[in-house]
VEXDREN-2710 file (C-alpha; in Angstrom, 1 decimal):
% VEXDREN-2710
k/r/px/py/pz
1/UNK/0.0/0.0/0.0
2/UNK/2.7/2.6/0.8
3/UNK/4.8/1.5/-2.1
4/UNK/1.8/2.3/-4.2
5/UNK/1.2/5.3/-2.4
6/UNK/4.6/6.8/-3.2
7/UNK/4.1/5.3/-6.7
8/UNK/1.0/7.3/-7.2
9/UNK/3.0/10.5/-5.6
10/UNK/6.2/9.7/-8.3
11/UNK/3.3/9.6/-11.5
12/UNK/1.4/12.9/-10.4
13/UNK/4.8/14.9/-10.3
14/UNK/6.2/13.1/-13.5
15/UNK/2.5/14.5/-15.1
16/UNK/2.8/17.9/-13.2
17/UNK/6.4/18.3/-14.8
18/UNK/5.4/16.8/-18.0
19/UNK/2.4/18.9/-18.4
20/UNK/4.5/22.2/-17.4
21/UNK/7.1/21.2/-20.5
22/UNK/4.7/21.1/-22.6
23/UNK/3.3/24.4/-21.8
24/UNK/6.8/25.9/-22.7
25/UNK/6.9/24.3/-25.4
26/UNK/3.9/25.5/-26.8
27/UNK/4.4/29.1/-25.8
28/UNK/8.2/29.1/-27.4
29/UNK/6.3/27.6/-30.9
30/UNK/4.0/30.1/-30.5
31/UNK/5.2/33.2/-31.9
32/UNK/9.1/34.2/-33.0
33/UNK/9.6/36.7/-30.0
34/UNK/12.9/35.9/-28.3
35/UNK/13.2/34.6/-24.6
36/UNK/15.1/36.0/-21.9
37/UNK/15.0/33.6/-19.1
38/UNK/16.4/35.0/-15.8
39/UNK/18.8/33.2/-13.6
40/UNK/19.7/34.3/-10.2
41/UNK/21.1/31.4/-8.8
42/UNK/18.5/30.2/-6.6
43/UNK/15.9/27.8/-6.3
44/UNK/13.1/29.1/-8.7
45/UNK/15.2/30.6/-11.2
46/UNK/17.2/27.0/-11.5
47/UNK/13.8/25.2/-12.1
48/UNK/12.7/27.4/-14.8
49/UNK/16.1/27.2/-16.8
50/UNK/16.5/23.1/-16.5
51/UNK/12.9/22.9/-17.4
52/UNK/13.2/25.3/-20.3
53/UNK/16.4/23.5/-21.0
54/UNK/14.8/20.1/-21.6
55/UNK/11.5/21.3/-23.2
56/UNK/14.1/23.0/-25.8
57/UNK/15.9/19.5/-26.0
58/UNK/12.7/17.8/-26.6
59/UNK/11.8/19.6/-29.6
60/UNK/13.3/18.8/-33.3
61/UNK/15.9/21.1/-33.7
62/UNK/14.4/22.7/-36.9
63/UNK/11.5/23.9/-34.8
64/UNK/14.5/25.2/-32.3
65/UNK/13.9/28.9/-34.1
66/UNK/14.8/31.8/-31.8
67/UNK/17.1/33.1/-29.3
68/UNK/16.7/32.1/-25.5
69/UNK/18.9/34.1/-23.2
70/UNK/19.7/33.0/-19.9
71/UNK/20.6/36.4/-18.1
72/UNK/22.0/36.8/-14.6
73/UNK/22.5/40.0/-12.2
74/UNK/26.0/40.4/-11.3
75/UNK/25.6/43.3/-8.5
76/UNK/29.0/43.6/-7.6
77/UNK/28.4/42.9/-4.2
78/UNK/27.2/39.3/-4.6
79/UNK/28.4/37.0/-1.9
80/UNK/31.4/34.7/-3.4
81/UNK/29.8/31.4/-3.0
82/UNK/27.1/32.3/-4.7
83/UNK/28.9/34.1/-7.7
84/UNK/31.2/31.7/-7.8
85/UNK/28.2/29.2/-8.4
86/UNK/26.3/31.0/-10.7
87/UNK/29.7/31.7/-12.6
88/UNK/30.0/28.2/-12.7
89/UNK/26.0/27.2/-13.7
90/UNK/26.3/30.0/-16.5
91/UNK/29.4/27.9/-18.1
92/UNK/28.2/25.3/-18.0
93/UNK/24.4/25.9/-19.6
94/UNK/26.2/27.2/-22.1
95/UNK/28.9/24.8/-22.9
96/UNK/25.9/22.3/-23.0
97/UNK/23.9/24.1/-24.9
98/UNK/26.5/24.3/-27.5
99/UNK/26.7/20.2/-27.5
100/UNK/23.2/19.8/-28.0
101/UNK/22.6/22.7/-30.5
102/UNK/20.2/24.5/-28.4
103/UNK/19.7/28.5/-29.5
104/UNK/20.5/29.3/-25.9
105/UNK/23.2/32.0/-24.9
106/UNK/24.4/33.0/-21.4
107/UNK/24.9/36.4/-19.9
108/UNK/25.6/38.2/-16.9
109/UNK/24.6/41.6/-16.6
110/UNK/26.1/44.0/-14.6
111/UNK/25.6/47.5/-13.0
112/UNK/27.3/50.5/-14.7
113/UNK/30.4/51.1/-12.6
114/UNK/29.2/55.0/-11.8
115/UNK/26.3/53.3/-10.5
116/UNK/27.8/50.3/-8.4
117/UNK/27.4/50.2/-4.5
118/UNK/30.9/51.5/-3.6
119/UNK/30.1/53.8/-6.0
120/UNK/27.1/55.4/-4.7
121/UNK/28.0/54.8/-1.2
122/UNK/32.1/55.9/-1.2
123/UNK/31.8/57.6/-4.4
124/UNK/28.5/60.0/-3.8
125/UNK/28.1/58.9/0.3
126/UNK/24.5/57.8/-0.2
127/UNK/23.6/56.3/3.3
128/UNK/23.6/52.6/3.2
129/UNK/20.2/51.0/1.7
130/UNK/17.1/50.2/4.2
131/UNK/13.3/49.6/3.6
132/UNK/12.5/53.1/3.9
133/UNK/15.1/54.2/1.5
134/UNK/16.3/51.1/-0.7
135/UNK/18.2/52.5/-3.8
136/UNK/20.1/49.8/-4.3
137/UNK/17.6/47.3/-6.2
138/UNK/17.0/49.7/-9.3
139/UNK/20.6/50.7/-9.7
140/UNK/22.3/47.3/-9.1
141/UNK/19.4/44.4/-10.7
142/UNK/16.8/46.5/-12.1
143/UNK/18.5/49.1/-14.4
144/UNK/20.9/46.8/-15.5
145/UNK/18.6/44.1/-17.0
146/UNK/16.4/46.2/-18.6
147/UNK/19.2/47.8/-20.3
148/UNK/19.8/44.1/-21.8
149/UNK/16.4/43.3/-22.5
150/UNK/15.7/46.8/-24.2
151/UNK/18.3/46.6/-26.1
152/UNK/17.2/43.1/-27.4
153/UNK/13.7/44.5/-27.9
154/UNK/15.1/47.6/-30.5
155/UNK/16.6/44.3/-32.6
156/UNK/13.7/42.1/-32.2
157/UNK/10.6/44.3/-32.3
158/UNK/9.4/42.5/-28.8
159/UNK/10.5/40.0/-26.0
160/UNK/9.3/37.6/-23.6
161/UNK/10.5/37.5/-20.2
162/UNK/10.9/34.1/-18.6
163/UNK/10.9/34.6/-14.6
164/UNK/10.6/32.3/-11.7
165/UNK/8.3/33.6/-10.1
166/UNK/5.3/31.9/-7.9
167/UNK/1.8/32.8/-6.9
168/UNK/2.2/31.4/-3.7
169/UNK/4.9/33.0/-2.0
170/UNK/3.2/36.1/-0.3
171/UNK/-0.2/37.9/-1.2
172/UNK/0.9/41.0/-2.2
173/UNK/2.8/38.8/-5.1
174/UNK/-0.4/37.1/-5.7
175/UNK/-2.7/40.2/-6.4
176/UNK/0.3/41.5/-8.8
177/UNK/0.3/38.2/-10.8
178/UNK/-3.3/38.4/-10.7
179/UNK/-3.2/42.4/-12.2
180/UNK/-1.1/41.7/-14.8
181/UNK/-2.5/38.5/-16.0
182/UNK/-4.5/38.4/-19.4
183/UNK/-7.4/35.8/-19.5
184/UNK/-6.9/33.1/-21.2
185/UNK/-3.3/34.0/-21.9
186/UNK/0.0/32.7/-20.9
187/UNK/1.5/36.1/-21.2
188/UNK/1.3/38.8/-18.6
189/UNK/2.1/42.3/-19.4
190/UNK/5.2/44.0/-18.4
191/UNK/4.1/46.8/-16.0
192/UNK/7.2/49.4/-17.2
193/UNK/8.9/47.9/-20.1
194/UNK/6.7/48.8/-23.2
195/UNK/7.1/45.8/-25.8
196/UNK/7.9/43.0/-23.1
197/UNK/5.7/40.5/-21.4
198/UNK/6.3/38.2/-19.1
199/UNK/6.2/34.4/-18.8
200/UNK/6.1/32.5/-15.9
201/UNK/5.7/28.4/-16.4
202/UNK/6.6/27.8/-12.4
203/UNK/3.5/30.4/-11.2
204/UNK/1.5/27.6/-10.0
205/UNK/4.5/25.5/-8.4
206/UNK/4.2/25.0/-4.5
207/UNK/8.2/25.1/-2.7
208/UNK/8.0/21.3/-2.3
209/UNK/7.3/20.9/-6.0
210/UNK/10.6/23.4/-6.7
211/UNK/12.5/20.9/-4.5
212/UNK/10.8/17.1/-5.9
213/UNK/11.7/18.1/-9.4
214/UNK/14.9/19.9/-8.5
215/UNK/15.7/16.4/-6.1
216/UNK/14.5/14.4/-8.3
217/UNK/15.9/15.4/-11.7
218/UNK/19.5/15.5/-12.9
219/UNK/20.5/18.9/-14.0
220/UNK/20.8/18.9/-18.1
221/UNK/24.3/20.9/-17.8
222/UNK/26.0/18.8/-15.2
223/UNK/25.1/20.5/-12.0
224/UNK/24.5/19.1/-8.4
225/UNK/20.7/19.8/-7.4
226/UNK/21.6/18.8/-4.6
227/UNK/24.9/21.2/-3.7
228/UNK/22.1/23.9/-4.5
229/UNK/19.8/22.1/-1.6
230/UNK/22.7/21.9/0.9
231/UNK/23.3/25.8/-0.1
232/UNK/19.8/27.1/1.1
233/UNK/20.3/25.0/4.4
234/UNK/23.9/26.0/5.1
235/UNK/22.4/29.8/3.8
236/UNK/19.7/29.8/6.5
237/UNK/18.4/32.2/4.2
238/UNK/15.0/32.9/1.7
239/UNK/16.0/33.8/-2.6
240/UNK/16.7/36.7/-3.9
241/UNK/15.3/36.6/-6.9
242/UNK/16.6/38.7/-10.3
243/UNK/14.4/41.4/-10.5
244/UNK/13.5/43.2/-13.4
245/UNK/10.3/45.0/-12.8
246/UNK/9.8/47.6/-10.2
247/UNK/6.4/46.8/-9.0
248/UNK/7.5/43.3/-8.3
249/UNK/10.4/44.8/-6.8
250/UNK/7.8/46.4/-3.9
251/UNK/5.8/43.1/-3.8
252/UNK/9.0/41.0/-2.8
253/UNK/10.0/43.4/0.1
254/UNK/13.9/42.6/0.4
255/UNK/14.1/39.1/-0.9
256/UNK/12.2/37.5/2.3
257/UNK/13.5/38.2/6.0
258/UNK/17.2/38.0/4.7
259/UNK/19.6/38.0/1.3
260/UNK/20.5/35.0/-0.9
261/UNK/22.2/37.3/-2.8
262/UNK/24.2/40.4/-1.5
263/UNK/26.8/39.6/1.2
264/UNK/26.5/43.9/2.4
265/UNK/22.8/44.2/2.4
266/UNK/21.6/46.2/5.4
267/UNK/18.2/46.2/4.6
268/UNK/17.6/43.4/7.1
269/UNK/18.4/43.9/10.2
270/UNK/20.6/40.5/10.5
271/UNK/22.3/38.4/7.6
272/UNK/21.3/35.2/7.9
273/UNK/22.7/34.1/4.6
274/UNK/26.4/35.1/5.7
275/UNK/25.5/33.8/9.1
276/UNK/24.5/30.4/7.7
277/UNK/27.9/30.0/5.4
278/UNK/30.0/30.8/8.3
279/UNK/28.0/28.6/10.8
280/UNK/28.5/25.6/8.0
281/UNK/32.2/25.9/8.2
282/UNK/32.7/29.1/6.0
283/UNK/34.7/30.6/8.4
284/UNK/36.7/32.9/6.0
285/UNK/33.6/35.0/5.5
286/UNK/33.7/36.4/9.1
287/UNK/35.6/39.7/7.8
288/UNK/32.9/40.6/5.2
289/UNK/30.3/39.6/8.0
290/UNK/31.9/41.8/10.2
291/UNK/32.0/44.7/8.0
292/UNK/28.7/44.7/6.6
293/UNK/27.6/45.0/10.5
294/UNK/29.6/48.0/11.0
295/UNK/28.4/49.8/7.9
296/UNK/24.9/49.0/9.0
297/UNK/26.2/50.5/12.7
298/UNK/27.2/53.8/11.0
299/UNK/24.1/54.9/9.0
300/UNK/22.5/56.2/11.6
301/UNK/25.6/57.6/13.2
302/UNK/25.4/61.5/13.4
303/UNK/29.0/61.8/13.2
304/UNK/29.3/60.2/9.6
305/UNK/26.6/62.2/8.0
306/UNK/26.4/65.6/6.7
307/UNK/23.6/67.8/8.0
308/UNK/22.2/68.9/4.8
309/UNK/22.0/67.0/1.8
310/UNK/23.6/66.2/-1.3
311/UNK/22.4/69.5/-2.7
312/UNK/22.4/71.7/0.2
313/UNK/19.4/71.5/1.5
314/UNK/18.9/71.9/5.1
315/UNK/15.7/70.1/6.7
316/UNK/14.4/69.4/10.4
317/UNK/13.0/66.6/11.5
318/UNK/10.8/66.6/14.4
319/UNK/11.4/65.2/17.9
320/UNK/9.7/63.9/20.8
321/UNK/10.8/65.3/24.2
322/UNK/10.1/63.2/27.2
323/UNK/10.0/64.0/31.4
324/UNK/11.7/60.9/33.0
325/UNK/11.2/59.7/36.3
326/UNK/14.1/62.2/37.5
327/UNK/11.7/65.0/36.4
328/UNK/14.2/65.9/33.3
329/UNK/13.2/66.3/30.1
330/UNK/14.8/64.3/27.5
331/UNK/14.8/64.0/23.2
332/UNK/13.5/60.7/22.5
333/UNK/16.1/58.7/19.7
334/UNK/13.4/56.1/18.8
335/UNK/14.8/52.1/18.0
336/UNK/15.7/51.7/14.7
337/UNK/17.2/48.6/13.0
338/UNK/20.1/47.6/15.4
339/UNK/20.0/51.1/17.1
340/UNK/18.6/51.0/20.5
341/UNK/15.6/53.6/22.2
342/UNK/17.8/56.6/23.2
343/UNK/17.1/59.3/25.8
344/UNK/19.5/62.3/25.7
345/UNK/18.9/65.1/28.1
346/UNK/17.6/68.1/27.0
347/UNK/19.7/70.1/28.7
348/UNK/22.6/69.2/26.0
349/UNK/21.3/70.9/23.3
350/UNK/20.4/75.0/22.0
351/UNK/17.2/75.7/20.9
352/UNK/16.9/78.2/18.6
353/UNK/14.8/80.0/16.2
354/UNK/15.2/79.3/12.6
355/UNK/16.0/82.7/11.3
356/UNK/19.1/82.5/14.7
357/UNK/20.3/79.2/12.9
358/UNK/23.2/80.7/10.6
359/UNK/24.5/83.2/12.3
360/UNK/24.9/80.6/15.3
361/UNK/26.3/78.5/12.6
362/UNK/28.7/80.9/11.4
363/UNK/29.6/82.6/15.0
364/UNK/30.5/79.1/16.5
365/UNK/32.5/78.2/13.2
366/UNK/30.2/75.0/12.1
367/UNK/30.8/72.5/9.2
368/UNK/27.4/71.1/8.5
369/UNK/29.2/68.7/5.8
370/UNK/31.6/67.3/8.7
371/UNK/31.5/65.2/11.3
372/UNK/30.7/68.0/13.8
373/UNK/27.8/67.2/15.1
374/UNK/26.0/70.4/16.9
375/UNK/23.8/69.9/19.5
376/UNK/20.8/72.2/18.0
377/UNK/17.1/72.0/18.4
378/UNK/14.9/74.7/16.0
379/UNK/11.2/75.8/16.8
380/UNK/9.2/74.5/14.5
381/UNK/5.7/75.8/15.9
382/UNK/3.5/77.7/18.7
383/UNK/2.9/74.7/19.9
384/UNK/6.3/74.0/21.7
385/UNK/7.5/71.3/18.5
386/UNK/11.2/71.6/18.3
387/UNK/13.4/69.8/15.1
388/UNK/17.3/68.7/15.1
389/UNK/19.1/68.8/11.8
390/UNK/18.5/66.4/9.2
391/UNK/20.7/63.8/7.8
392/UNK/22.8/63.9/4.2
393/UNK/25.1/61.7/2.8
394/UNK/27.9/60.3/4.6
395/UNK/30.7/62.9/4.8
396/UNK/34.2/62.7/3.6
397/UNK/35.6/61.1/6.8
398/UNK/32.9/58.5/6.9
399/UNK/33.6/57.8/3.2
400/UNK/37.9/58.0/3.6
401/UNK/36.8/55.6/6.8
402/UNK/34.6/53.2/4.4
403/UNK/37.5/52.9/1.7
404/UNK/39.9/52.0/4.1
405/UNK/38.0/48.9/5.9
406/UNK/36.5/47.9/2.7
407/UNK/40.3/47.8/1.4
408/UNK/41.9/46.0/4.2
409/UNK/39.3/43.5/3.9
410/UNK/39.7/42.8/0.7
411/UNK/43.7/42.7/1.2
412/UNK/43.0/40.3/4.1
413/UNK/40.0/38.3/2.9
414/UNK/41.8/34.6/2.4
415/UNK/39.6/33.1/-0.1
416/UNK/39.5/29.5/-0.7
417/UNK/39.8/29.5/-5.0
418/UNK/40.9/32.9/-5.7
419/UNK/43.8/35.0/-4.4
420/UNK/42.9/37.8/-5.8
421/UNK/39.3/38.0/-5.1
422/UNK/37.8/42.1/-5.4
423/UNK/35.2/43.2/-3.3
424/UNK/35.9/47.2/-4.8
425/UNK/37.5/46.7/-8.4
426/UNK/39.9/49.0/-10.0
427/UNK/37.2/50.8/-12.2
428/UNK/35.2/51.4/-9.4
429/UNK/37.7/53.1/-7.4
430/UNK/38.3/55.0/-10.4
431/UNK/35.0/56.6/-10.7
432/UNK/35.0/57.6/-6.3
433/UNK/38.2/59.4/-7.1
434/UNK/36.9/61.4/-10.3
435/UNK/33.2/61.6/-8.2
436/UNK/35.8/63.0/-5.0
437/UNK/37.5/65.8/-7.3
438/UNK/34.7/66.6/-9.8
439/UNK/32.7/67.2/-6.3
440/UNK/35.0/69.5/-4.7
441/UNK/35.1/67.1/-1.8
442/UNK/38.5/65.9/-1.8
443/UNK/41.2/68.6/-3.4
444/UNK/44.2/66.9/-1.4
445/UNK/43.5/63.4/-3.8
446/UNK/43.8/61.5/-0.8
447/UNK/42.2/58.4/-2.7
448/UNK/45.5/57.1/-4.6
449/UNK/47.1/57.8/-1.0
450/UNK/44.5/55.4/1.1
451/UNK/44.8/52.7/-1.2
452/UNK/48.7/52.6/-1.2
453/UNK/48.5/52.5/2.8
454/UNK/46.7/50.1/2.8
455/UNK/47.3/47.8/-0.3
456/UNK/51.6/48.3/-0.4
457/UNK/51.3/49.1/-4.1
458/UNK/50.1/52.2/-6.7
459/UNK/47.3/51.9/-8.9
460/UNK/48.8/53.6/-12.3
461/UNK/46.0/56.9/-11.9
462/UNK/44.8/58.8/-14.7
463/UNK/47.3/61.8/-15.1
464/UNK/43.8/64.1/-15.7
465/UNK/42.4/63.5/-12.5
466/UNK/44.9/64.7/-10.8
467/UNK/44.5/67.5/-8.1
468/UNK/44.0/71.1/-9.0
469/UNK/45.8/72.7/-6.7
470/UNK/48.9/71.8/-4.1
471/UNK/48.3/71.9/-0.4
472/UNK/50.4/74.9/0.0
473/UNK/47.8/76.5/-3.1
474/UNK/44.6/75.2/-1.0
475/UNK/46.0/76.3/2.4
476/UNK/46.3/79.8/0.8
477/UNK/42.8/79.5/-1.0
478/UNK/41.2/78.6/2.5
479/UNK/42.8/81.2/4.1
480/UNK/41.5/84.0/1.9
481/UNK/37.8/82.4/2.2
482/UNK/38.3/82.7/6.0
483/UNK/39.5/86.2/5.3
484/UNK/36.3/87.6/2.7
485/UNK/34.0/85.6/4.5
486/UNK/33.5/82.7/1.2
487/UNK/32.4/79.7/2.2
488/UNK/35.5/77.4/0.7
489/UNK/33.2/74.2/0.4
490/UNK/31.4/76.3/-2.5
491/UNK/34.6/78.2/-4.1
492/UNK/36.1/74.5/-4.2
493/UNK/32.6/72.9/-5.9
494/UNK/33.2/76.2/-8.3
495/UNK/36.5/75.6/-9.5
496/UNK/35.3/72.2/-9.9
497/UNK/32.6/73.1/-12.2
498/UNK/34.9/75.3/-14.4
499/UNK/37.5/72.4/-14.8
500/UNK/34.6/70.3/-16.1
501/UNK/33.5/72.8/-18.4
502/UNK/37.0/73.6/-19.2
503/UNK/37.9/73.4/-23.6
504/UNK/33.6/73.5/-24.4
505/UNK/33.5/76.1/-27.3
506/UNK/29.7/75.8/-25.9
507/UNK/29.5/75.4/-22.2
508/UNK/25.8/74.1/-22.4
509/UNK/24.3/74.1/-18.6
510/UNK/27.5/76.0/-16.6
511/UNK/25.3/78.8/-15.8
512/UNK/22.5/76.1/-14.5
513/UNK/25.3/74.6/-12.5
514/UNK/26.7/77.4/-10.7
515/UNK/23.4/78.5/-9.6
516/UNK/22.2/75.6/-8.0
517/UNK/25.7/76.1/-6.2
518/UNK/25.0/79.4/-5.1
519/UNK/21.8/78.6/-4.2
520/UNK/22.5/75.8/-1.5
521/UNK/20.6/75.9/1.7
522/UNK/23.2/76.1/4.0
523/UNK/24.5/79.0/2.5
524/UNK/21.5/81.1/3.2
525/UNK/19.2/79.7/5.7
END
């Protein structure tokens, strides 16, 4: 009885999977619009290649009559096991692919280096990602696949996208599946690209389907099913998935509870992914662990942030004061991520009025771009609501500070297969030195400087990005700001702006430039 039991189980998964073939099979014979099939690495993603992989194989190769691109995200920041895997998977799909004369072509797509993490986060000092403020998903997996699919779409007229995605992992995916679904059709719509829609054979696929087929069925190209079953358990951690549509992006929150996928996410509060690996005997993975804590640490840190932002603009944002037991009144910090509730007395801080706020600034000799961080509150109301200084980007010491740990780690990091394994690459730092002189930020150069500390060596730098003036030249400069009353942090972005423009017979937009300098909050309050 139970061997027919588990008989009957076998038969209605060879049917499910034979049934779900068949339904790619039909939709690839269907019409002569390409496929772009994304891989990510994980669970979903790897059913929906090997099944798109043998319904392909099953077919007679003159029927075999357009292009199916396997694509995968490459954010930069993956963790290395899983690159190293999907590095691996992507080889070999296509080397087997090749044997059997299947039209499929591999791909990894990749973030524009002026738009990679270090990047944005060294390079510009945009605050590391969290749910309220998550730039990192359009810039890194978004962006960077559409880019590939719409350039495939201006060759091909349209595309289908192949994605592993399911209608049972969360509601909110559910009623977006749902949206975009056309009765009767196996196509959805694609809700931002115009001329793409969206295929998804696995949409009715429970998780203990994924894993019987996956368990159960030898991978095409060679691969162990199995190494990728031992990987989620050693992980600890839910998919992240390759995401190429922005509304699905909201619907999927940040990949589950935790990240398959980037080893410095901080938009959940702990990684369990890099936990996992470690815990299973990756122990050389502590450093990166340990740094992606402390950059989550300093977000919030008032010391590494300017108080304005990136284009000078000076905000408030209100506080709650609070009498204690001791009968003091204290501003209330409120528990964020893996900040603690903080109570700071009252008595440490100025209030002011707003139109009081620059010449305190300027009396008392205040950097809002530095690490200074001044203990001012700012009536906001009647009503007794007071406001401390908002937060910018990080500021040039949190971003020197950044660079440095980043680059010992790397230096340190003893990985297993690859001596020379880069967690910042050479292009990258590249584009944070031009972003640091272009800026304004950084006239001293200090960039080629930190990385020699630290590394022993000299990158060969671009003889064009080199500093504009000499630090006996900007001690002079400062000292005539100091003398006319200039703020130097704008003369500096100036004389930025004019080196850029520097050789235009038409210097389109200067003008537009200048003025938003001169029009920065902090300057004027």
């Amino acid at each position: 009885m139970v061997d027919n039991l588990i008989g009957n189980l076998f038969n209605q998964q060879n049917n499910f999977v034979k049934d779900t073939k068949e339904h790619i099979q039909k939709v690839y014979l269907s019409d002569d619009r390409p496929w772009v099939v994304g891989y990510s690495g994980g669970k979903d993603s790897t059913v929906v290649v090997q099944l798109v992989f043998e319904a392909l194989s099953e077919l007679p190769i003159e029927k075999l009559h357009k292009k199916v691109y396997v694509i995968s995200s490459d954010t930069l920041v993956e963790t290395p096991l899983i690159i190293t895997s999907i590095n691996t998977t992507l080889r070999r799909i296509q080397e087997e692919a090749l044997q059997r004369d299947l039209p499929i072509e591999t791909h990894k797509v990749k973030p524009q280096y002026e738009q990679s993490f270090w990047s944005n986060i060294i390079g510009k000092g945009y605050p590391s990602p969290n749910q309220q403020f998550r730039w990192c998903t359009d810039r890194l997996k978004i962006d960077p696949a559409n880019v590939f699919v719409m350039d495939k779409v201006s060759k091909f007229g349209e595309v289908v996208m192949v994605l592993g995605v399911r209608e049972n992992e969360s509601q909110s995916r559910d009623n977006l599946l749902k949206s975009y679904t056309l009765e009767g059709k196996s196509l959805m719509r694609h809700s931002s690209l115009s001329n793409a829609y969206v295929f998804a054979p696995i949409r009715k696929f429970s998780v203990d389907d994924v894993w019987d087929y996956l368990l159960s069925s030898p991978s095409p190209w060679g691969g162990n099913n199995h190494e990728l079953n031992k990987l989620y358990q050693d992980s600890s951690s839910g998919e992240c998935p390759l995401v190429v549509d922005k509304d699905i992006k909201e619907s999927a929150g940040s990949c589950g509870n935790s990240r398959f996928g980037c080893w410095v996410c901080t938009v959940v509060n702990e990684d369990k992914a890099l936990n996992g690996f470690i815990i299973s005997g990756s122990d050389w993975l502590k450093p990166l662990l340990k740094f992606r804590n402390w950059l989550a640490e300093i977000r919030d840190d008032r010391t590494m942030r300017m108080k304005h932002r990136k284009k000078g603009e000076v905000y408030f944002n209100p506080v709650k004061i609070e009498v204690r037991e001791d009968d003091n009144e204290y501003i209330v910090i409120p528990k964020k991520s893996s900040r603690p509730k903080q109570h700071i007395p009252l008595s440490e801080f100025t209030i002011l009025e707003k139109e009081q706020l620059k010449s305190y600034i300027e009396q008392h000799n205040i950097d809002l771009s530095s690490s200074i961080d001044p203990n001012i509150l700012i009536r906001l109301d009647d009503q007794g609501t007071v406001g401390r200084l908002g937060l910018g980007p990080f500021n040039m010491e949190a971003r020197k500070e950044i660079l440095r740990r980043l680059l010992i780690v790397q230096r340190d990091l003893q990985h297993p297969e690859d001596e020379n394994f880069e967690l910042i690459s050479e292009e990258e730092l590249r584009i944070i030195r031009r972003f640091w002189l272009d800026d304004g930020v950084d006239w001293e150069d200090s960039l080629p400087q930190i990385f020699e500390e630290v590394m022993g060596y000299s990158l060969d730098w671009e003889k064009d990005d080199r500093p504009l003036f000499d630090n006996e030249q900007i001690t002079d400069l400062e000292g005539l700001c100091q003398k006319y009353n200039v703020d130097f942090k704008s003369l500096k972005k100036l004389i930025s702006l004019e080196k850029n423009y520097s050789g235009y017979k038409v210097r389109r937009g200067l003008m537009q430039e200048i003025e938003k300098v001169l029009k920065q909050d902090y300057l004027h309050l």
